[in-house]
C-alpha positions as CSV (number, residue, x, y, z in Angstrom):
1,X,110.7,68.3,116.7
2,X,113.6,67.6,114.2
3,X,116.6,70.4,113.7
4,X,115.0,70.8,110.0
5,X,111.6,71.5,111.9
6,X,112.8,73.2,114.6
7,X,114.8,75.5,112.3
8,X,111.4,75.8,110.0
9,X,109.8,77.3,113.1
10,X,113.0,79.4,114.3
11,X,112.8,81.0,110.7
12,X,109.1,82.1,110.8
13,X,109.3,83.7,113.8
14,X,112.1,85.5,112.5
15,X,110.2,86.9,109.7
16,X,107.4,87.8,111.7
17,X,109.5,90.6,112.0
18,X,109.9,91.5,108.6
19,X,107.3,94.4,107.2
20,X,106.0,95.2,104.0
21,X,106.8,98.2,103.1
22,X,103.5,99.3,101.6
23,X,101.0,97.8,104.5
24,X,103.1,98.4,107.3
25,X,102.4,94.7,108.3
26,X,104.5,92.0,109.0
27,X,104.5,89.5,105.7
28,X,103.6,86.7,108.2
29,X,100.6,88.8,108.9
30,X,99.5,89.0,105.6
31,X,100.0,85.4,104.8
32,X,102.5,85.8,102.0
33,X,105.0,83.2,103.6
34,X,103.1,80.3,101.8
35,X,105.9,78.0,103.3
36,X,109.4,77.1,104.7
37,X,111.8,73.6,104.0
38,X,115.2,73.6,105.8
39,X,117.4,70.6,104.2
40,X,120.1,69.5,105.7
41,X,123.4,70.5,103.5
42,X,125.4,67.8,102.3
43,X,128.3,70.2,103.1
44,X,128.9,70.9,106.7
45,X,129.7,74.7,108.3
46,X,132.6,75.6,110.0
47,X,133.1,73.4,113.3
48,X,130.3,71.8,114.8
49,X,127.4,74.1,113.3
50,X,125.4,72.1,111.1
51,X,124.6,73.8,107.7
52,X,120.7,73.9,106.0
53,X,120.1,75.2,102.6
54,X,116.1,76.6,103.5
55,X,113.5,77.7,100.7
56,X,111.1,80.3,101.7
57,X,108.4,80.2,99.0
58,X,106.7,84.0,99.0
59,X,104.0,85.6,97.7
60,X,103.3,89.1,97.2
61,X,100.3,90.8,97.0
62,X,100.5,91.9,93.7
63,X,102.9,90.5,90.7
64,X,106.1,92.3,89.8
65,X,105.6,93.9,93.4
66,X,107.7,97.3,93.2
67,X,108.7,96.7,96.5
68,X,109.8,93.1,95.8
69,X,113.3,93.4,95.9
70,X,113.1,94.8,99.3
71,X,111.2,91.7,101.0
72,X,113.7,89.5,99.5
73,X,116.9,91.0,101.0
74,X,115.5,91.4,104.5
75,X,114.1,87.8,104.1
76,X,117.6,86.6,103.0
77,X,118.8,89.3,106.1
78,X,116.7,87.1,108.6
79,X,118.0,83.7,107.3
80,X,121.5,84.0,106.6
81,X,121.9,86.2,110.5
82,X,120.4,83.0,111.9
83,X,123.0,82.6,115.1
84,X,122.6,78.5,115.6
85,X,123.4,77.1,112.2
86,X,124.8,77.5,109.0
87,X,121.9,78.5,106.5
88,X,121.6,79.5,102.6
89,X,118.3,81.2,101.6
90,X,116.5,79.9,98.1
91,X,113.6,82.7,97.8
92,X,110.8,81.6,95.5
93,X,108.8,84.8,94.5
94,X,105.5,84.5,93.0
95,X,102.2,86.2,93.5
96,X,99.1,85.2,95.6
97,X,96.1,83.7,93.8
98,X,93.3,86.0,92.8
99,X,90.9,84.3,96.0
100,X,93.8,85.1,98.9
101,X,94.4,88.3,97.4
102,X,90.9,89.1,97.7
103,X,90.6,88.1,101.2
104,X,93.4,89.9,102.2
105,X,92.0,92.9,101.1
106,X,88.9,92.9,102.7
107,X,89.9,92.4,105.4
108,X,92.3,95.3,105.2
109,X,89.3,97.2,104.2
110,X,87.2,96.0,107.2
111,X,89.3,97.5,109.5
112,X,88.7,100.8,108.1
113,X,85.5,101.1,106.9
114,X,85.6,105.0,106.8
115,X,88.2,108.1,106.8
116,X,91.2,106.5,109.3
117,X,92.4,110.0,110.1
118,X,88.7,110.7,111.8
119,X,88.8,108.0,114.5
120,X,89.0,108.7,118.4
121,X,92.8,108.3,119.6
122,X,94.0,108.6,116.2
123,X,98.0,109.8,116.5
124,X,98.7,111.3,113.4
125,X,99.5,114.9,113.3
126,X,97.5,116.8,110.6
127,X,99.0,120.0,108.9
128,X,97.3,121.7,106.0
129,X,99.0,123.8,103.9
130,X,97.5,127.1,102.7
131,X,98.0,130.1,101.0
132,X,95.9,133.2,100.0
133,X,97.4,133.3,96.3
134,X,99.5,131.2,94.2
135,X,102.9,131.7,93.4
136,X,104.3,132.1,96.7
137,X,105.7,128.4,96.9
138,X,103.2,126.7,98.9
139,X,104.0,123.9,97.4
140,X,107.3,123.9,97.9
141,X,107.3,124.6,101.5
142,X,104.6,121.5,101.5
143,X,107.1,119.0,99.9
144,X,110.0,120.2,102.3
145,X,108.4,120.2,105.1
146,X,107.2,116.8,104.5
147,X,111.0,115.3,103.2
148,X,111.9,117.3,106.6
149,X,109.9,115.1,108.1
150,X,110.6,112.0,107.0
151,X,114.3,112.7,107.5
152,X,114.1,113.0,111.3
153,X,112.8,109.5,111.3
154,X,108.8,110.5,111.7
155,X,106.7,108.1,109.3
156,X,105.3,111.1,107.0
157,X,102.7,110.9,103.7
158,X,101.4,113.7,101.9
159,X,98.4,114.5,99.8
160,X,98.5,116.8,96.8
161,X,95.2,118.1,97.2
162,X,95.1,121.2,94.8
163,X,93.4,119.0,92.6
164,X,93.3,122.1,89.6
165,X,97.8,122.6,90.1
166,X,99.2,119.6,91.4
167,X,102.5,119.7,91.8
168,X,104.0,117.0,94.3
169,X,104.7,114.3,91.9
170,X,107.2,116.5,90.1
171,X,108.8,117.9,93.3
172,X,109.7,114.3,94.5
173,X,110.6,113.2,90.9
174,X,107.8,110.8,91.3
175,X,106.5,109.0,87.5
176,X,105.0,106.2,88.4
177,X,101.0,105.5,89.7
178,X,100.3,103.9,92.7
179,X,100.0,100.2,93.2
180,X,96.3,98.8,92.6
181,X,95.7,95.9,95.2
182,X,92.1,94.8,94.2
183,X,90.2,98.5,95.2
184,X,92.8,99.5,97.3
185,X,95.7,101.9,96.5
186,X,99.3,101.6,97.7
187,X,100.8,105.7,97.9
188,X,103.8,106.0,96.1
189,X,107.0,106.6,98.2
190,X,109.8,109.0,97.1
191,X,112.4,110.2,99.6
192,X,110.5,108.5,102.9
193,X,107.3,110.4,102.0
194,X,104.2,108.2,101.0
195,X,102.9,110.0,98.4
196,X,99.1,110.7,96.3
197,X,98.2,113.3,94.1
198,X,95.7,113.4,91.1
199,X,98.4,114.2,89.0
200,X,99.6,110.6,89.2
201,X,96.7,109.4,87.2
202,X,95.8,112.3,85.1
203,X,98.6,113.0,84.0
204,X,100.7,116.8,84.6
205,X,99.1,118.2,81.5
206,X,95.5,117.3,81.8
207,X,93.6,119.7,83.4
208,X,90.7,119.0,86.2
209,X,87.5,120.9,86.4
210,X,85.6,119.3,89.5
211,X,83.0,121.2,91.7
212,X,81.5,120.9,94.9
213,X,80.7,117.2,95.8
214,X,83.2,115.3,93.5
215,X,86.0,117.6,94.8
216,X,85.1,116.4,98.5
217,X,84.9,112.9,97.1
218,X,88.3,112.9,95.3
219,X,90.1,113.8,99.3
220,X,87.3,111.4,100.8
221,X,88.8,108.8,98.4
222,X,92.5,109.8,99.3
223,X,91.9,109.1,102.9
224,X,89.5,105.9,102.8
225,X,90.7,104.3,99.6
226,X,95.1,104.6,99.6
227,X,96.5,102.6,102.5
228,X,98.2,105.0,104.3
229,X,99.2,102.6,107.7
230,X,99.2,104.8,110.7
231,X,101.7,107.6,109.7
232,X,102.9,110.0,112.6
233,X,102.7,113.0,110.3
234,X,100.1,113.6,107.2
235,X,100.7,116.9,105.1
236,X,97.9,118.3,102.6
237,X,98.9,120.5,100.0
238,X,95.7,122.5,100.0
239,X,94.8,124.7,96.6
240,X,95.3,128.8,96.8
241,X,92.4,130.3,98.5
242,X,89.4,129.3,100.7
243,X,87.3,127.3,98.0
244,X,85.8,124.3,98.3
245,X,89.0,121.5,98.7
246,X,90.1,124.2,102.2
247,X,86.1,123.5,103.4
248,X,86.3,119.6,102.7
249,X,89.2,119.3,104.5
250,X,87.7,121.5,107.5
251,X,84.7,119.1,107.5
252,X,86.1,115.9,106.6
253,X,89.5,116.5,109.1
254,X,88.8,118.7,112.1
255,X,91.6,117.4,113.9
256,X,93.8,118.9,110.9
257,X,95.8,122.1,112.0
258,X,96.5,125.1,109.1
259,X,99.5,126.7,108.0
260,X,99.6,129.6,106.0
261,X,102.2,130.4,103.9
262,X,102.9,134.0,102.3
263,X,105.0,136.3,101.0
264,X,106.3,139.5,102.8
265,X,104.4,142.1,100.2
266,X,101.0,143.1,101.4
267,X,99.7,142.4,98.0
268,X,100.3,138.6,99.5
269,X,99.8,139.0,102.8
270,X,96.2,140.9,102.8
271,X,95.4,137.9,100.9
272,X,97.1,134.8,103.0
273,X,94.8,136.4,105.9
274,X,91.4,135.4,104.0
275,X,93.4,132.1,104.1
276,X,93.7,132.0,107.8
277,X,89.8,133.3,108.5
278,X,88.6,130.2,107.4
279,X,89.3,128.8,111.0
280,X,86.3,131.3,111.8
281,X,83.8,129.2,109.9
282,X,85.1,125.3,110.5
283,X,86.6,123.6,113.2
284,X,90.2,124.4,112.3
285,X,92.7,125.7,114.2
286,X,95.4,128.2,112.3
287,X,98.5,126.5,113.8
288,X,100.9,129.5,112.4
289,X,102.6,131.5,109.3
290,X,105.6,131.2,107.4
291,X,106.8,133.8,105.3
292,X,108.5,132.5,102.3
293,X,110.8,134.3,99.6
294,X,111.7,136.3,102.8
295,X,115.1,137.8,101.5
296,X,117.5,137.2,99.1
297,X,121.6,136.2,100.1
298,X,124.0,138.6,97.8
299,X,127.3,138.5,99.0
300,X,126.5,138.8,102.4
301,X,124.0,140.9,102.6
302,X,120.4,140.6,102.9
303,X,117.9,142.0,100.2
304,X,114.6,142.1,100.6
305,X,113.0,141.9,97.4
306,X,109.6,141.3,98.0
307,X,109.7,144.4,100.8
308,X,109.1,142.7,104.5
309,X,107.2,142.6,107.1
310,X,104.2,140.2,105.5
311,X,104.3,137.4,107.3
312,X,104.4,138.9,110.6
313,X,101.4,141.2,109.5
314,X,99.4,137.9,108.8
315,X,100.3,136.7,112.3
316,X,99.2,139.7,114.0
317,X,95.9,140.0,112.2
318,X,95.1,136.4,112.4
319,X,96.0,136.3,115.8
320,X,93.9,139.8,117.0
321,X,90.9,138.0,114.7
322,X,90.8,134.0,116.3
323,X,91.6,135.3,119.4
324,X,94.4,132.9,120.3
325,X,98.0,133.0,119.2
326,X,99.5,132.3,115.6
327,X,102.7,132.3,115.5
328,X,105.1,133.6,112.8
329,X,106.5,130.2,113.1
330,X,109.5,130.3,109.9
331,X,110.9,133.0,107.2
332,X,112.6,131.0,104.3
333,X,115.3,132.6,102.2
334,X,114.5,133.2,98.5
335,X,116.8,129.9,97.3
336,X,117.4,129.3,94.2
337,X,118.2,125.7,95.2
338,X,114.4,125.3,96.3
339,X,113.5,126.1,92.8
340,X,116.0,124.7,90.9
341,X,116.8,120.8,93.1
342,X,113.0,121.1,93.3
343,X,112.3,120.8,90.1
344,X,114.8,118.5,89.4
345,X,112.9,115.7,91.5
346,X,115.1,116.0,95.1
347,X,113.4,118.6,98.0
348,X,116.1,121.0,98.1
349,X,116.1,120.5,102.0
350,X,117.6,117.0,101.3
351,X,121.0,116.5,100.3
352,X,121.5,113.5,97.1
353,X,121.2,110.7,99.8
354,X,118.3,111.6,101.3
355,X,119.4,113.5,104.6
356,X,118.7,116.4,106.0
357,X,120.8,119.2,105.1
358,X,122.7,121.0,107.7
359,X,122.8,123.9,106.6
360,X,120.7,127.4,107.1
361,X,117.9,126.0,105.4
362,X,118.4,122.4,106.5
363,X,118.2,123.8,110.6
364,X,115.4,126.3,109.6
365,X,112.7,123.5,108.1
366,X,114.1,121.5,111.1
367,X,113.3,123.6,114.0
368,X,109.7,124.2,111.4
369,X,108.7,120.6,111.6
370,X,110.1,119.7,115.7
371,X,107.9,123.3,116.8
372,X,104.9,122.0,114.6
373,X,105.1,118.6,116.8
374,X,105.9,120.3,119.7
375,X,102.3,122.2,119.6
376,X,99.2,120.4,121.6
């Protein structure tokens, strides 16, 4: 083998290594290094070390590939670190024909035929979100939980599934829809979370009026239809109540564990019970409560606006009526920094570069999301 091939070869296996972002494969894998020419330099390196200028011709799955920027740097990463010559990347982007594509697809398709979060061995950890009533920031627990996540390192994606009051898109500032690749959907990512939501093709001011079967069909779709890779963590942001999206997800994710989320007024509380009960008709277990909008910081001291005690009453009942404990697992502050950094695009438990805060709030969804894992 020459140095050029040798060097060819050395360069390949190097970006075996690389991943798309989206498939969580390596771009070798998916065929979209089309090929590789090292040329020997007509300038030399420093010394002895001979000097290559290599092409890497790529193509992505889809053209104008969000993402594309991305693959290039950590292909031009791999080439430029190589430790045994002197070599100069020349990346050549374009997009795979309309036949390749198509193959690559189904056979991403063919090895998941049905719902990937239903399979024997599966190792993602399921949380549903619920609450008995709206308006005590379900969603917003949801979306911190699941930046929380994501900032301790755990692959995380989250599905807005109150189809009637999505709210996700907004909370992680997301305005884009998700990448199409022949059938199959890409999630959107926004602050390490891989995102879908209804809201990112209806738009936030359409409204939704689906029943029965097509609402089971729009989360059946969400599992089987968006790539999702094999994420450690999966979050669904479940609608208010015990209607019909709470049973799909009871009969189409058994393995998925429920967390209720209330507010310390009974008002609330009576309520986020009915939430909970629904483990008494479906194979769900209630994995615990938090009590949101718990007090309120005023110059030191502690008021309890919304009166206390609710969340622990919904652990005590729920836990007296399954017959097996459910925990009061976290009481969140009333912040105005959940509403307001929410809102804004950011989950307020993240500070502007993405990590976790470390703060009160920061430690408290921490110890939230590590006790959630820690549960068998």
């Amino acid at each position: 083998m020459t140095d050029a091939r040798h060097i060819e070869a050395q360069i390949y296996e190097r970006l075996s290594k690389v991943i798309d972002p989206e498939l969580g494969r390596s771009i070798t894998d998916l065929g979209m290094i089309a090929a590789i020419n090292a040329v020997g330099a007509t300038s030399q390196g420093d010394g002895d070390m001979p000097s290559y200028d290599v092409t890497v011709h790529v193509e992505l799955t889809v053209e104008g590939c969000p993402l594309s920027q991305t693959i290039t740097n950590q292909i031009n990463g791999a080439i430029v670190s190589y430790p045994d010559a002197k070599l100069t990347p020349h990346i050549e982007v374009s997009s795979m024909s309309h036949d390749k594509l198509a193959d690559l697809v189904a056979g991403l398709k063919a090895e998941r035929k049905q719902n990937p979060f239903n399979k024997p061995g599966v190792k993602t950890r399921i949380f549903a979100i619920a609450s008995g009533k709206g308006g005590v920031g379900k969603s917003s627990v949801s979306a911190n939980l699941a930046a929380t996540f994501a900032a301790l390192g755990y692959d995380t994606a989250a599905i807005d599934a109150d189809i009637y009051g999505f709210s996700l898109p907004k909370l992680f500032g997301v305005h884009t829809q998700p990448t199409n690749l022949n059938g199959m959907l890409m999630p959107v990512t926004a602050w390490g979370v891989k995102l879908i939501s209804i809201g990112m093709f209806a738009g936030a001011d359409r409204a939704i009026l689906w029943r029965g079967p097509r609402l089971q069909r729009s989360l059946e779709q969400f599992l089987s239809d968006v790539w999702w890779g094999d994420p450690d963590v999966l979050l669904l942001d479940l609608a208010p109540g015990t209607g019909d999206m709470a049973i799909s997800v009871a009969q189409t994710l058994p393995n998925a564990e429920l967390v209720v989320v209330t507010t310390p007024q009974p008002s609330a509380s009576d309520v986020a019970v009915r939430s909970g009960l629904v483990a008494l008709q479906v194979p769900m277990k209630v994995r615990g409560v938090v009590e949101n909008m718990s007090w309120y910081e005023h110059k030191g001291e502690r008021l309890e606006i919304f009166g206390a005690g609710g969340g622990r009453r919904v652990s005590d009942q729920l836990t007296e009526t399954l017959g097996y404990d459910v925990p009061l697992l976290a009481q969140l502050p009333l912040d105005p920094d959940l509403r307001e950094v929410g809102e804004s695009g950011r989950p307020a438990v993240l500070n502007e570069d993405g990590a976790l805060r470390s703060d009160a709030l920061g430690r408290t969804f921490r110890e939230l999301a590590e006790g959630l894992l820690r549960s068998e």
